[in-house]
C-alpha positions as semicolon CSV with decimal commas, in nm:
position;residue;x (nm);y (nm);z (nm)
1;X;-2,082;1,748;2,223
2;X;-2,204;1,742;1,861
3;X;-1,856;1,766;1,731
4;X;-1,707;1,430;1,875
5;X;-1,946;1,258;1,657
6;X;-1,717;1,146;1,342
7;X;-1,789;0,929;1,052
8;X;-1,563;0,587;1,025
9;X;-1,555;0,693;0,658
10;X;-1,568;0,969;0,471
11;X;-1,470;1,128;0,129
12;X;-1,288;1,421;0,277
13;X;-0,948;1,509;0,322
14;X;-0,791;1,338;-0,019
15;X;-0,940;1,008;0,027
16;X;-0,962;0,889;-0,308
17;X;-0,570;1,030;-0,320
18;X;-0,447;0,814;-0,009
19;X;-0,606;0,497;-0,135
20;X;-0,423;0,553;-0,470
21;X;-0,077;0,619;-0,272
22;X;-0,117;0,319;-0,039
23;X;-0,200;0,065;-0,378
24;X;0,106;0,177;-0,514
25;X;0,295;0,131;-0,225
26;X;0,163;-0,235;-0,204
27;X;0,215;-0,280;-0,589
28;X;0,590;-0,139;-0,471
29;X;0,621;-0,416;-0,195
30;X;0,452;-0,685;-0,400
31;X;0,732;-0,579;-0,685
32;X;1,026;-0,582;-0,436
33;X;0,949;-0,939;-0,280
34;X;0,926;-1,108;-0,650
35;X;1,239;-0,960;-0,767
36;X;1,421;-1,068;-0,433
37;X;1,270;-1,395;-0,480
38;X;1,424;-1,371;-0,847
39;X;1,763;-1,305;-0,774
40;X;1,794;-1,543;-0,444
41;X;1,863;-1,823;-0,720
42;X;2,254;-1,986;-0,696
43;X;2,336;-2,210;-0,931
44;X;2,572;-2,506;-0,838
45;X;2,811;-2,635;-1,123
């Protein structure tokens, strides 16, 4: 029964490597929105 005890957080596994892959992914979203919010400008002559 020992081994159902897990830690909430751990350094294993490629932590450090997910963390980096889900900032860029945000940094990716955060990019996308600004550019849409760029190019959703019509000008009226």
């Amino acid at each position: 029964m020992n081994n159902l005890l897990l830690p909430l957080y751990s350094h294993d596994n490629g932590t450090f490597i997910m963390i980096g892959v889900f900032a860029l992914v945000i940094i990716g979203l955060v990019g996308a929105v600004f550019l849409m919010m760029g190019s959703d400008k019509k000008k009226k002559d």
